[in-house]
ZAFILO-302713 format. One record per residue (C-alpha): x, y, z; residue in three letters. Coordinates in steps of 0.05 Angstrom, whole numbers, plus 32768, in hexadecimal, padded with zeros to 4 digits. Each point is the difference from the previous one (the first is absolute). Layout:
% ZAFILO-302713
[[X, Y, Z], ala]
...
This chain:
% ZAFILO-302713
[[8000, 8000, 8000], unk]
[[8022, 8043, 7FEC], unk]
[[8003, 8039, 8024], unk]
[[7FCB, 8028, 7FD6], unk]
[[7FD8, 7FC2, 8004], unk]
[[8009, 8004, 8050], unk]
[[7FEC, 804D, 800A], unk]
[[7FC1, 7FF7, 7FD0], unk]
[[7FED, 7FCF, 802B], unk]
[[800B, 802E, 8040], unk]
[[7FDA, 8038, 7FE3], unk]
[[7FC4, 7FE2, 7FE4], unk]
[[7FEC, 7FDE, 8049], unk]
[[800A, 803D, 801C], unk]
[[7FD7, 802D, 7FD1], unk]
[[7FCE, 7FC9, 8006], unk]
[[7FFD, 8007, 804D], unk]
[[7FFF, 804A, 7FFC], unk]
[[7FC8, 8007, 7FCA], unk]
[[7FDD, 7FCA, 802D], unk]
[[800F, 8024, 8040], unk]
[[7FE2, 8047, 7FEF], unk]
[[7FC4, 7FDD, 7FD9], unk]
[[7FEC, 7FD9, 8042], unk]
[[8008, 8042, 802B], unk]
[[7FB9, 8019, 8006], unk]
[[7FE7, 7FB6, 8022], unk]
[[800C, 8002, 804F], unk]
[[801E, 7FBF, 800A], unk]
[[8000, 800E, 8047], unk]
[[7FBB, 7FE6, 7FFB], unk]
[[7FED, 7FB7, 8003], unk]
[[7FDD, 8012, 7FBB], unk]
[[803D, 8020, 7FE4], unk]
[[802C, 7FDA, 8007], unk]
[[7FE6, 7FB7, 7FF8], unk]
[[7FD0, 8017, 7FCF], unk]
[[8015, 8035, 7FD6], unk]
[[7FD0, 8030, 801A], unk]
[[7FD9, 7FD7, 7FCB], unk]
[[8013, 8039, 7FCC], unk]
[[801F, 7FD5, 7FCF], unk]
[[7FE4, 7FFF, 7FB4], unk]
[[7FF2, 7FCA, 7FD2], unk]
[[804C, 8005, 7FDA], unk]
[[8020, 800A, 8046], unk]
[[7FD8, 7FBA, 801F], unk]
[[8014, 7FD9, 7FC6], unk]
[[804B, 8011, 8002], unk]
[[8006, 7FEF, 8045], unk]
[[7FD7, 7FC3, 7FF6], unk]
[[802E, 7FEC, 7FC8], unk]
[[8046, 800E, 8021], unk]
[[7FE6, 7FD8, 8043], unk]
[[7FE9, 7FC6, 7FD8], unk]
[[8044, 8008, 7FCF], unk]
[[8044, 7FEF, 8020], unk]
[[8039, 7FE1, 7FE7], unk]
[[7FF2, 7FBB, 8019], unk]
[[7FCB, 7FFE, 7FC8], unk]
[[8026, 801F, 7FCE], unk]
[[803B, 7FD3, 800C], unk]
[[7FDE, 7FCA, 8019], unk]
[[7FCA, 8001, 7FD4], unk]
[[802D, 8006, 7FBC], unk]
[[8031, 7FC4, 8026], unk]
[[7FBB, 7FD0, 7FFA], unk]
[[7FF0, 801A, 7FB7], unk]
[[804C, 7FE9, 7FEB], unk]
[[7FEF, 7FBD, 8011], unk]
[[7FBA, 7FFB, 7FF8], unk]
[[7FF0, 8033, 7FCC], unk]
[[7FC5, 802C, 7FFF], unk]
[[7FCA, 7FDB, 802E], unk]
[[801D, 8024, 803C], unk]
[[7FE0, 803C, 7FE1], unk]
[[7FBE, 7FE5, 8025], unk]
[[8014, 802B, 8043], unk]
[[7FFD, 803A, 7FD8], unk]
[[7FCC, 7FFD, 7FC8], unk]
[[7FCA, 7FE0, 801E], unk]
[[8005, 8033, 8042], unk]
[[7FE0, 802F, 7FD9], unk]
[[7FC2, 7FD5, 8000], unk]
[[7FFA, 8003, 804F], unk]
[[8011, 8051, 7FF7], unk]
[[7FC3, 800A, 7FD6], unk]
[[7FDE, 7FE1, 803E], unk]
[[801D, 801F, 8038], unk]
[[7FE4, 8046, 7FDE], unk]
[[7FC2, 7FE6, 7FEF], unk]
[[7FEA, 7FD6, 8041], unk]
[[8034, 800A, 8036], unk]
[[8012, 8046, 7FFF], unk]
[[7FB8, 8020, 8004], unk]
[[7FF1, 7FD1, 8037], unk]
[[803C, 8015, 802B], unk]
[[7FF5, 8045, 7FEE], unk]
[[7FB5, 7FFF, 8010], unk]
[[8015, 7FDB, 804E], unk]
[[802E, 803B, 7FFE], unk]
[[8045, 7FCA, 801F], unk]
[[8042, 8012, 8007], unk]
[[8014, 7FB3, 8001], unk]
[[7FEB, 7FC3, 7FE3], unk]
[[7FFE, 7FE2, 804B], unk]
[[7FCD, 803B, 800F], unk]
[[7FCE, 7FE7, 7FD0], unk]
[[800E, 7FB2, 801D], unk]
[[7FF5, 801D, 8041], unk]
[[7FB7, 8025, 7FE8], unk]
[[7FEC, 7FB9, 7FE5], unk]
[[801A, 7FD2, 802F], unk]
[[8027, 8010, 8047], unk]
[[8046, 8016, 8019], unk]
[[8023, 7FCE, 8007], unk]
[[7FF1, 7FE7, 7FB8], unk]
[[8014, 8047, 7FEF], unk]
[[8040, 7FFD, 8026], unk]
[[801B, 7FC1, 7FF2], unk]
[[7FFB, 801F, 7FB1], unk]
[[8021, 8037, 8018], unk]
[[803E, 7FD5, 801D], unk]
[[7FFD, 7FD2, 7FC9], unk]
[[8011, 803D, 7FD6], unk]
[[8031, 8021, 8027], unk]
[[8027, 7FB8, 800A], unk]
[[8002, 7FFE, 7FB8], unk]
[[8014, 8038, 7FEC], unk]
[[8037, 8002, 803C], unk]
[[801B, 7FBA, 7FF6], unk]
[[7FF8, 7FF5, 7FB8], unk]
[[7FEF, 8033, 7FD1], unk]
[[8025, 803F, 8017], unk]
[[8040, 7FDE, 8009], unk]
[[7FF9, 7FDB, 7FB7], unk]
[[7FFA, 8049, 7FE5], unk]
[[803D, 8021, 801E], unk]
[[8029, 7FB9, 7FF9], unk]
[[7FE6, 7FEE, 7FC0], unk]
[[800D, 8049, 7FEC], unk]
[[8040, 800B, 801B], unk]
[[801B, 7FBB, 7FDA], unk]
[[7FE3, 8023, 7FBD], unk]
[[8018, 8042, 8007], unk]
[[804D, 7FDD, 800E], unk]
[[7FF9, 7FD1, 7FC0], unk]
[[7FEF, 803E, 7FD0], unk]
[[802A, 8036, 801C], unk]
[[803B, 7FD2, 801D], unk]
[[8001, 801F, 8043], unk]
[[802F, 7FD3, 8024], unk]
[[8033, 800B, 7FC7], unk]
[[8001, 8049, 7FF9], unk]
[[8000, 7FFA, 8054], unk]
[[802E, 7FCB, 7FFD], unk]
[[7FD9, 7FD6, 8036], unk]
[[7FE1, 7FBA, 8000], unk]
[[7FB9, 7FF8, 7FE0], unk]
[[7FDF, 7FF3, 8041], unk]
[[801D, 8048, 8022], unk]
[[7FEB, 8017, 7FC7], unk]
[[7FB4, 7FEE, 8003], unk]
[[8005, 8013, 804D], unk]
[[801E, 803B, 7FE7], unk]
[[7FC0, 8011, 7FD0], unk]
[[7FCA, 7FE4, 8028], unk]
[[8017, 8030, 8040], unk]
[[7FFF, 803B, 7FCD], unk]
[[7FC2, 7FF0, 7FE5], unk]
[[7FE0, 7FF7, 803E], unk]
[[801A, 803C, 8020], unk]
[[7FDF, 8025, 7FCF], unk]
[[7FC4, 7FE0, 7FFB], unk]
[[7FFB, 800B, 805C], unk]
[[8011, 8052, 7FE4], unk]
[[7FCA, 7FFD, 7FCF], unk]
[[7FC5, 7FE7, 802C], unk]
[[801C, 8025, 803C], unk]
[[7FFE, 8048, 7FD7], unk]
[[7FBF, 7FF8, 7FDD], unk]
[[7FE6, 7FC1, 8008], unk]
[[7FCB, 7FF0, 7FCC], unk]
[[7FFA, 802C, 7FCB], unk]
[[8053, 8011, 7FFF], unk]
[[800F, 7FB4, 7FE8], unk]
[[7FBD, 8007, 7FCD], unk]
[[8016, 8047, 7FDC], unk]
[[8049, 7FDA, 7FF8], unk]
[[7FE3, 7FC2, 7FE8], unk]
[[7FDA, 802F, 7FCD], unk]
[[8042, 800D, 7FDD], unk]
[[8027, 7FC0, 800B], unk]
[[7FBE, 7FDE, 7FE8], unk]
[[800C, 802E, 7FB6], unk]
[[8044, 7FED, 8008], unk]
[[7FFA, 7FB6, 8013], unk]
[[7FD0, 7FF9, 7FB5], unk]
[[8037, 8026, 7FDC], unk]
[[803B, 7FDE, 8016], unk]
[[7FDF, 7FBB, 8003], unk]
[[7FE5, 8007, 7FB1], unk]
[[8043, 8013, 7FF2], unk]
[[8025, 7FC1, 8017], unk]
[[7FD6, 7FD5, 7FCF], unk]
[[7FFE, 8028, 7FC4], unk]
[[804B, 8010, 8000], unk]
[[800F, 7FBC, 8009], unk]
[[7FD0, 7FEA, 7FC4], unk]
[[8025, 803D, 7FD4], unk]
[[8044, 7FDA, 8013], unk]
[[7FEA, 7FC0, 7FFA], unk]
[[7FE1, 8010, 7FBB], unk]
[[8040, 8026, 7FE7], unk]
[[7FE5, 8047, 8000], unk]
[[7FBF, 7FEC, 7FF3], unk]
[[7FC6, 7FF7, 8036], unk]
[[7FCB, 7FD5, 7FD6], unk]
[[803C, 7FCF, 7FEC], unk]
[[8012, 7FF2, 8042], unk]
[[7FBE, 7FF5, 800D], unk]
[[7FF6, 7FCF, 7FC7], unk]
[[8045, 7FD7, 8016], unk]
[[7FD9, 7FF7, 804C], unk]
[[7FC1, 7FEB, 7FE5], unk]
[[8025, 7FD1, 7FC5], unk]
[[8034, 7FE9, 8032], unk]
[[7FD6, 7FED, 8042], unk]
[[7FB3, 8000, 7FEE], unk]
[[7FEF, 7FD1, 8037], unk]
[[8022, 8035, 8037], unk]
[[7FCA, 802D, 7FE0], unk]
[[7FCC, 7FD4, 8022], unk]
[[7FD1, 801B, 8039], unk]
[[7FE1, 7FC1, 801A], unk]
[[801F, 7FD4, 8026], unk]
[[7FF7, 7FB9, 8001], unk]
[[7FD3, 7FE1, 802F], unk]
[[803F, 7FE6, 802C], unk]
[[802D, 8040, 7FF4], unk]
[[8022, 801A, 8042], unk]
[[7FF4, 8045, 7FE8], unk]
[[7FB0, 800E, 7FEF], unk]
[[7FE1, 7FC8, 7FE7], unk]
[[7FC5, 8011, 7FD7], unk]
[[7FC7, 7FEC, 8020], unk]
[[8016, 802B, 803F], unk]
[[7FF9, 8033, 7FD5], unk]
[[7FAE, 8009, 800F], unk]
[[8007, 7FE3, 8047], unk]
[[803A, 8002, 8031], unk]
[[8022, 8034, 7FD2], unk]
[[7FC0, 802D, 8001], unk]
[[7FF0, 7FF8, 8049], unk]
[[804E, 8014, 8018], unk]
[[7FF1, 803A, 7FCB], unk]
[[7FC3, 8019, 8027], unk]
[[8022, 7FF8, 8042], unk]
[[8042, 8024, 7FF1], unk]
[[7FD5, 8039, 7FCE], unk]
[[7FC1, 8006, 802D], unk]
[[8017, 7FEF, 8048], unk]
[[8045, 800B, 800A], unk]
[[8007, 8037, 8030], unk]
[[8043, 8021, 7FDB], unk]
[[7FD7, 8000, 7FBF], unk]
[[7FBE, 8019, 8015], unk]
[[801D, 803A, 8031], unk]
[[8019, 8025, 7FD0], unk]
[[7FB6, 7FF8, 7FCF], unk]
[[7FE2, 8017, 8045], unk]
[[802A, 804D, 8003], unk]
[[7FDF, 8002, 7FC0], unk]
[[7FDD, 8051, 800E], unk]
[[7FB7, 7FDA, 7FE7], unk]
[[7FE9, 7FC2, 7FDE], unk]
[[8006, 8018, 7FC1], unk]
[[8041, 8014, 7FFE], unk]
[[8016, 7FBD, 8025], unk]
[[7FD9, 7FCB, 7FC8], unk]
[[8024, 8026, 7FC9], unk]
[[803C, 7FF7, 802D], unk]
[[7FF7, 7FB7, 7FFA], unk]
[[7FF3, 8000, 7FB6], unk]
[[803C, 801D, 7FEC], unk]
[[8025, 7FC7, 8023], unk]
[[7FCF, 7FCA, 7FE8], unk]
[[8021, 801C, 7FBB], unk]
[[8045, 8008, 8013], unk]
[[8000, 7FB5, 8011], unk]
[[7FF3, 7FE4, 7FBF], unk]
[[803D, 8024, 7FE0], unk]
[[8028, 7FF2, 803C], unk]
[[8013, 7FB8, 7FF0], unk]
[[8022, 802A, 7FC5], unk]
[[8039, 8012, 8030], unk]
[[7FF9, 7FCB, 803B], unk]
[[7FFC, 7FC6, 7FCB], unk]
[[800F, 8006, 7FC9], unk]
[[8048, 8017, 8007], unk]
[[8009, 7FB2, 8015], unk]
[[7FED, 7FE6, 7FCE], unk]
[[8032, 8031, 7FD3], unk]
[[8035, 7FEE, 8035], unk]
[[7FFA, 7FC1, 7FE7], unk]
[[800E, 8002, 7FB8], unk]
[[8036, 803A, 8005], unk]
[[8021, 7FE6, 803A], unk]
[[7FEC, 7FC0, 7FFC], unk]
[[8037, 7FCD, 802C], unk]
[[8029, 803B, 801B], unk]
[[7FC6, 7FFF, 802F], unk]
[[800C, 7FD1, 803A], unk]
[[7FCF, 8016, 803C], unk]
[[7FBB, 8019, 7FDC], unk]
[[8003, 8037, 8038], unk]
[[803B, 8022, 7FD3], unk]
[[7FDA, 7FFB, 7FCA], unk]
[[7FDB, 8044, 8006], unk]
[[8043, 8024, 8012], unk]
[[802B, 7FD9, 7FC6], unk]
[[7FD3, 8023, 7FD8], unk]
[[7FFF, 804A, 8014], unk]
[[804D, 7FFC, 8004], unk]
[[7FFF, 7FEA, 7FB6], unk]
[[7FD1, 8036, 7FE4], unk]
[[8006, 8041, 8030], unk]
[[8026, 802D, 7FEA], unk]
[[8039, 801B, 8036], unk]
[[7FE4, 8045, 8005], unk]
[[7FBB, 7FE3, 8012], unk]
[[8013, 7FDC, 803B], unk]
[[7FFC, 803C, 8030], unk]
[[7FB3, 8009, 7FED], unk]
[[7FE9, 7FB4, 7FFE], unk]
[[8023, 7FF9, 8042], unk]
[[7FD8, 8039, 801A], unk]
[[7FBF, 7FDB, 7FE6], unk]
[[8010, 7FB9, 801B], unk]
[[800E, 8027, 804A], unk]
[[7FBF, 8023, 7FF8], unk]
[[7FE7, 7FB7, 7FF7], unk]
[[8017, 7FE1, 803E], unk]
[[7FF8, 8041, 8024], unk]
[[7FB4, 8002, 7FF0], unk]
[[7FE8, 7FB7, 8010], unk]
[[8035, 8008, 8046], unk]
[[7FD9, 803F, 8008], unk]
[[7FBD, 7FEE, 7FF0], unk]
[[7FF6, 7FBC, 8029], unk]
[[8030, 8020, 803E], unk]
[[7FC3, 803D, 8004], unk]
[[7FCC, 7FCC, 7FF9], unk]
[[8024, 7FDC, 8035], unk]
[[8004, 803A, 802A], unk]
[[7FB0, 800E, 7FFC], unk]
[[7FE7, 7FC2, 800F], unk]
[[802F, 7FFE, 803E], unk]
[[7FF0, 8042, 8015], unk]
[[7FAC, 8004, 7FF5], unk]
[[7FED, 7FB5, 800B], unk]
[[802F, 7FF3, 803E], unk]
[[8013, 8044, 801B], unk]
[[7FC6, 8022, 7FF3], unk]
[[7FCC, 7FCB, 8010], unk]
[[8025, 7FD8, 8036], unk]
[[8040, 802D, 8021], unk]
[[7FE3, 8040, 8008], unk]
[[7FB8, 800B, 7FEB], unk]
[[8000, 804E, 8009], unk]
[[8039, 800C, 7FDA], unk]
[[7FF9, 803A, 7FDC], unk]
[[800F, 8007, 7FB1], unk]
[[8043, 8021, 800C], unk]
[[8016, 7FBB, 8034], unk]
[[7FE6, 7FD0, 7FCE], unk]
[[802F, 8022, 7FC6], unk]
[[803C, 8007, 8031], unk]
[[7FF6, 7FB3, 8011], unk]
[[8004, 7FF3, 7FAB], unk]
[[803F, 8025, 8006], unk]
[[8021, 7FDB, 8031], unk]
[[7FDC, 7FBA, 7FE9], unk]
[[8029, 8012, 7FBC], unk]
[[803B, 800D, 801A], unk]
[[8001, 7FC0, 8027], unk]
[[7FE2, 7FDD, 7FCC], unk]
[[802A, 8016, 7FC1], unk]
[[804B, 7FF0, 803A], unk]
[[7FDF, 7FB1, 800C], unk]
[[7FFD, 7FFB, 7FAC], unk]
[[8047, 801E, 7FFA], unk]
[[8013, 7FCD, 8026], unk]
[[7FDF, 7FC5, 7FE3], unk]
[[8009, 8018, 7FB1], unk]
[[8040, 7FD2, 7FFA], unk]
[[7FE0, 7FC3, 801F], unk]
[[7FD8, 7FF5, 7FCE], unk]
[[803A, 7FE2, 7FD1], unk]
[[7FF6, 7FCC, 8028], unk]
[[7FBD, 7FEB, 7FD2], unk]
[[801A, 7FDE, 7FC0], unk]
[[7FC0, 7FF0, 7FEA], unk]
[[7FFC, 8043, 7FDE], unk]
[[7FE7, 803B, 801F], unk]
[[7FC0, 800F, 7FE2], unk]
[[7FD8, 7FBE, 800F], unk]
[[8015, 8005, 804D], unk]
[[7FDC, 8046, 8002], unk]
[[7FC9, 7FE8, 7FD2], unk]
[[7FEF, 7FB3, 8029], unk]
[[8013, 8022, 8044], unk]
[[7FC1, 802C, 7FF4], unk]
[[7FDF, 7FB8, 7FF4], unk]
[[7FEF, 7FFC, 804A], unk]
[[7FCC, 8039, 7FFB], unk]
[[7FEA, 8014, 7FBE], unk]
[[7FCD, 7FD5, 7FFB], unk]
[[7FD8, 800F, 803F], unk]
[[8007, 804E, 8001], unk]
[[7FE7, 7FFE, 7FB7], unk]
[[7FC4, 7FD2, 8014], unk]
[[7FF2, 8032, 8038], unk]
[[8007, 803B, 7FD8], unk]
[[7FCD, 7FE2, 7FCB], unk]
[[7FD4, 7FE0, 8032], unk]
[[7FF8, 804A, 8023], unk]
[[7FF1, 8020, 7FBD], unk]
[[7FC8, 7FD1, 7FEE], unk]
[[7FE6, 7FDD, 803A], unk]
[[7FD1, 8020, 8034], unk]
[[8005, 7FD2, 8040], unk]
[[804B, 7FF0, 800D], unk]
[[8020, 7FD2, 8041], unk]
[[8038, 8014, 8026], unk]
[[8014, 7FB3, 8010], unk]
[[7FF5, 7FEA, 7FBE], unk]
[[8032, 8035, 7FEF], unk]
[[802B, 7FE5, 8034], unk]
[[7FFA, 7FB3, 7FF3], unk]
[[800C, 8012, 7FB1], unk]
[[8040, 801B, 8010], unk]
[[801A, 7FCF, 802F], unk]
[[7FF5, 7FCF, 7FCC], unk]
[[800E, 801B, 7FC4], unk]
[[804F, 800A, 8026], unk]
[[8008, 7FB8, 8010], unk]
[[7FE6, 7FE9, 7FB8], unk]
[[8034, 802C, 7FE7], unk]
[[8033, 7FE9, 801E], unk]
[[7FEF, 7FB7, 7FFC], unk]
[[8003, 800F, 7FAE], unk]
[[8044, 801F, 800B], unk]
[[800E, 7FB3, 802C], unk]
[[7FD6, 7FCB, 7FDF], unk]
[[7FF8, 801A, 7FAD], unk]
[[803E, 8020, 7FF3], unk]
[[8002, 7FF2, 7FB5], unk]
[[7FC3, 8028, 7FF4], unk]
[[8002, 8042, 7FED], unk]
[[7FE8, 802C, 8040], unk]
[[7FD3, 802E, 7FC2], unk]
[[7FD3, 7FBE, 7FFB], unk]
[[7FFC, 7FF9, 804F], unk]
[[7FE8, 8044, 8007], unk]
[[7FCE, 7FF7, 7FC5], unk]
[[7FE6, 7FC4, 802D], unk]
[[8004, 8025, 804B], unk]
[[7FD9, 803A, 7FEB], unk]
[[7FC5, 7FD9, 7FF1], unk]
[[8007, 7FD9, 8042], unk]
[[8011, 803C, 802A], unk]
[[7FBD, 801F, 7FDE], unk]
[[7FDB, 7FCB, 800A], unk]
[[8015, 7FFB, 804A], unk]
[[7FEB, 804D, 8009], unk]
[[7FBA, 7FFB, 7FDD], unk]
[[7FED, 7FC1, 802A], unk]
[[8014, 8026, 8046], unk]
[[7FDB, 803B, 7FDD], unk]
[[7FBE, 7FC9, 7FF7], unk]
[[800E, 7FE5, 8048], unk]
[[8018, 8033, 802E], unk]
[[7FFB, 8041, 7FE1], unk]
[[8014, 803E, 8038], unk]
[[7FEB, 8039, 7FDD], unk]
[[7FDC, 802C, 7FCE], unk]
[[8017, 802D, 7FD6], unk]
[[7FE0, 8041, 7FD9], unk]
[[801E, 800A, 7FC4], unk]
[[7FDD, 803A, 7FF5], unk]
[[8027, 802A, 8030], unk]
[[803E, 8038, 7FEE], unk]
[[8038, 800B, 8022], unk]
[[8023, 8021, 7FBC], unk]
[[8038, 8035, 8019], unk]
[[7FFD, 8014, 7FC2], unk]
[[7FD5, 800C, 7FC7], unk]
[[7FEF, 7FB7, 7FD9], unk]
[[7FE9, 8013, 7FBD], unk]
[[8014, 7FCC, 7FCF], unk]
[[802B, 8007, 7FC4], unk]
[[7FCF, 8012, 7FCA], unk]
[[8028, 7FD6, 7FD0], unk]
[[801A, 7FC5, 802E], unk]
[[7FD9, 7FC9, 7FDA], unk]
[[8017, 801C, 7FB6], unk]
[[8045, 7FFC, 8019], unk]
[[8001, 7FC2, 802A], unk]
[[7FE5, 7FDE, 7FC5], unk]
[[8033, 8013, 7FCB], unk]
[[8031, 7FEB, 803C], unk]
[[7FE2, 7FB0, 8004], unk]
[[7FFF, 8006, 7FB3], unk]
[[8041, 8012, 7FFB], unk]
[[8015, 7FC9, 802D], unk]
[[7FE0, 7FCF, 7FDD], unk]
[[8024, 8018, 7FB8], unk]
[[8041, 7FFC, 8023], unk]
[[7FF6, 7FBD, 8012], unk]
[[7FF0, 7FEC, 7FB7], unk]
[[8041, 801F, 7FEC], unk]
[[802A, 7FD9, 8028], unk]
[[7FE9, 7FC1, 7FF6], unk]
[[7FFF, 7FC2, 7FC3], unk]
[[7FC1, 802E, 7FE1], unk]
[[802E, 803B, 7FF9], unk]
[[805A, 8006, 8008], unk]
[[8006, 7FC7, 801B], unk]
C-alpha cells in the first residue's frame, strides 16, 4: 500500500465522520430516543444505507465469494431471494410495529405474550450478537482488511498482530462512534460508505471481466459463461452443503423472514424511520439493492475461479486474490476506506442494538424503573463501551472456527429463529395468544435443535428449520386452542409517529418479486447456465 494510497485512506474516514458528525448534531442523544433511536428522524435513503452497511460486512463479501469459487452461483440465494422477505417486512411487518408504536421486537413479544418470553428474546439476542456475530465482524474483518492491504508486511508483524491490530482499531472507533452520536452518527456515515461500498464493489467485477476479456468487458464475459456454465448455476442440488434448492421456499425463506423481519439490528434502524412511509420505502430500496448484490458478493467467485483458477488454495483468498489482481495501486486508499466503513457499520450497528436492548428491557424495566431518559442513554453509553472492550477481546478467537465463518453465525442463530419468527407471526394474526405455550415452544424447539446438530448431522440445518417451523407453529396454535392467556385488540395505536403507507409500496414490491424471479431464470440451465 503506497503512501498516497495510505493518506486517502486517512482522509476519507475522517471526512466521512465529520460530514456524519455535524449532520447528526441537531438529535439530542442524551435522550433515550436520541440516541438508541435516531430521534426517529431518519429518511427513506438514510434507513436503507444503514440497513445495507449492517447487514454487509466483509465476512459476506469474502466469505460469500470463497463459497461461490467452489460452488458457483447458488450461494447467491442469501442475497437474491432476501429481497422477497423485504417486500414483506414493508408490507406486513413494518406497519404493524409502527401502528403498536415498539422500540424492540421483544416489546411487541411482551404486548402478545409475557416478560419473560420477552426477555429471554432479549438475551438470546444480546448473547448472539456478543458471542458470535460481533466478534465474526471485527475478526472476520480485520483478516480481510490484512489479505487486501498487506498490513502485517508493510508493519512488518505476524498476521495474527496484525488482525488484533485492525480489529482493536476498528472497534475503537466503532465505541467513539456510538458514544458521540449514537444512532443516527453511524446511519449518515453508512449513507456514504453505502454509495461507496456499490461503487467500489461493481468495480471489482467489471475490471476483472475487462482484464480477463483483454480490454474488452463482454469478451470476458463470454470466456466465464463458455468456460464454466455449470458455476453459472443458482440451484443447488437437493444434497448441496450450500443451498439446496428446495430450501429455497422453506428453511431458506423462513431464516429470510427472521433475519429481515425480526432481527433486532435490522428492524431498529426501519424503526428511526421519521414515519411509515418514509421507513417502507426504506425497505424497498434494499429489497432492490439485494438482487444486484450477489453481483459483487458472488459473483466475483466465480471469476476468481477462471482467472485465478489453482493459484487459489483457501476459497477465503479467493475474494482478495482477486482485488489485488485488478485494483489499480492508486485505488487502494479509497476501497480500503469502503471495506472499513463495512466492518465499522455492522460493529456499529449490532453493538447499538446491543446497547438498547440491555439498557430498555433490563435496565429500564428491571434495574431502575424510574430512570429517567437521560439515565437510560447514559446506561447505553457505558453498556457500549463495555460491550464493544468484551468483543475486542474475543475478535481473534474466532480463528479458532475452521468451518468457515459465515455458517457458524448463520446455524448459531439456528437456536432461535424459528420460535421468535413464529411468535412474531402468531402476534400479527392471532387474537388469543398463551404465555406457556410460548414458553414450552421455546424450550423445545432448543433441544430439537440441538439434537439435529447431535443425531442428523449430514442434513443440511436449511431443511431442519424448514421442518421446526412447522412444529414450533404447530406447538403455539395448539397452546393458543388449549390454554390461551389473553386477548388482544388489534384495533388499537400506539404509532409515535405518523403510519401512512407508501402510496406505491405494492407497484414496487411487485417489480421487486418479479425481478427475483427473472434473475433466477438467468442463472440457471433455462438461461447462462
Amino acid at each position: 500500500m503506497s503512501m498516497f494510497a495510505a493518506i486517502s485512506f486517512v482522509l476519507v474516514v475522517i471526512c466521512v465522520g465529520v460530514y456524519a458528525y455535524l449532520r447528526s448534531r441537531k438529535i439530542n442523544t442524551q435522550d433515550s430516543d436520541g440516541f438508541f433511536m435516531g430521534g426517529r428522524s431518519l429518511t427513506g435513503f438514510t434507513i436503507a444505507s444503514t440497513i445495507i452497511m449492517t447487514n454487509l460486512s466483509t465476512e459476506q463479501i469474502v466469505g460469500q465469494n470463497g463459497q461461490s469459487f467452489v460452488a458457483g452461483m447458488e450461494v447467491m440465494a442469501w442475497e437474491v431471494t432476501s429481497s422477497v422477505a423485504i417486500v414483506i417486512l414493508a408490507l406486513v411487518f413494518l406497519p404493524r410495529y409502527f401502528r403498536y408504536g415498539v422500540d424492540t421486537i421483544s416489546d411487541f413479544i411482551e404486548m402478545r405474550f409475557d416478560t419473560f418470553t420477552k426477555r429471554l428474546v432479549s438475551l438470546l439476542f444480546i448473547f448472539t450478537y456478543v458471542v458470535s456475530f460481533l466478534p465474526v465482524v471485527l475478526y472476520s474483518g480485520a483478516l480481510v482488511f490484512n489479505k487486501i492491504f498487506n498490513v502485517s508486511e508493510m508493519l512488518n508483524i505476524s498476521d495474527m498482530t496484525a488482525v488484533i491490530l485492525i480489529s482493536t482499531v476498528i472497534g475503537i472507533v466503532g465505541i467513539i462512534y456510538l458514544f458521540i452520536g449514537g444512532l443516527s452518527l453511524s446511519a449518515h456515515s453508512d449513507s456514504i460508505y453505502g454509495v461507496g461500498l456499490i461503487i467500489g464493489g461493481l468495480a471489482i467485477p467489471t475490471l476483472g471481466l475487462i482484464i480477463f476479456g483483454d480490454g474488452n468487458f463482454l469478451h470476458g464475459f463470454d470466456k466465464v459463461v463458455q468456460n464454466t456454465p455449470e458455476k453459472l448455476n443458482s440451484l443447488g442440488a437437493i444434497d448441496s452443503k450450500i443451498v439446496p434448492w428446495p430450501t429455497l421456499f422453506f428453511g431458506m425463506f423462513f431464516n429470510n423472514l427472521f433475519f429481515w423481519c425480526t432481527n433486532q439490528m435490522i428492524v431498529q434502524k426501519a424503526l428511526a424511520g421519521k414515519s411509515l412511509k418514509e421507513a417502507q420505502k426504506g425497505a424497498m430500496y434494499v429489497g432492490t439493492f439485494k438482487i444486484f448484490g450477489a453481483l459483487f458478493l458472488v459473483f466475483p467467485g466465480v471469476l476468481a475461479f477462471n482467472m485465478l483458477g489453482d493459484k487459489v488454495t483457501n476459497p477465503d483468498n479467493a475474494y482478495p486474490m482477486l482485488v489485488n489482481e485488478v485494483l489499480p495501486e492508486w485505488a487502494y486508499g479509497l476501497f480500503g476506506a469502503v471495506i472499513f466503513g463495512a466492518i465499522l457499520s455492522s460493529f456499529v450497528g449490532s453493538l447499538n442494538s446491543t446497547a438498547t436492548l440491555f439498557s430498555l428491557d433490563f435496565y429500564k424495566s428491571i434495574i431502575n424503573k424510574e430512570a429517567s431518559n437521560k439515565q437510560v442513554s447514559r446506561i447505553g453509553r457505558l453498556v457500549t463501551v463495555l460491550v464493544g472492550v468484551i468483543v475486542v477481546i474475543i475478535a481473534p478467537m474466532i480463528s479458532l472456527f475452521p468451518q468457515g465463518l459465515y455458517a457458524v453465525v448463520q446455524e448459531f442463530n439456528g437456536i432461535y429463529n424459528m420460535p421468535l419468527l413464529v411468535l412474531v407471526l402468531v402476534g400479527f394474526f392471532v387474537k388469543r395468544t398463551s404465555q406457556l405455550g410460548a414458553k414450552v415452544m421455546f424450550i423445545l424447539h432448543i433441544v430439537l435443535y440441538a439434537l439435529s446438530k447431535v443425531l442428523i448431522t449430514e442434513i443440511h440445518f436449511l431443511y431442519v428449520l424448514s421442518v421446526l417451523f412447522f412444529v414450533d407453529l404447530l406447538i403455539v396454535m395448539l397452546f393458543n386452542k388449549w390454554k390461551p392467556s389473553d386477548e388482544f385488540d388489534f384495533s388499537v395505536n400506539y404509532a409515535k409517529v405518523d403510519i401512512t403507507p407508501w402510496k406505491h409500496r405494492y407497484l414496487v414490491g411487485g417489480i421487486i418479486i418479479f425481478v427475483v424471479i427473472g434473475t433466477y431464470v438467468l442463472f440457471s440451465p433455462l438461461g447462462l447456465a
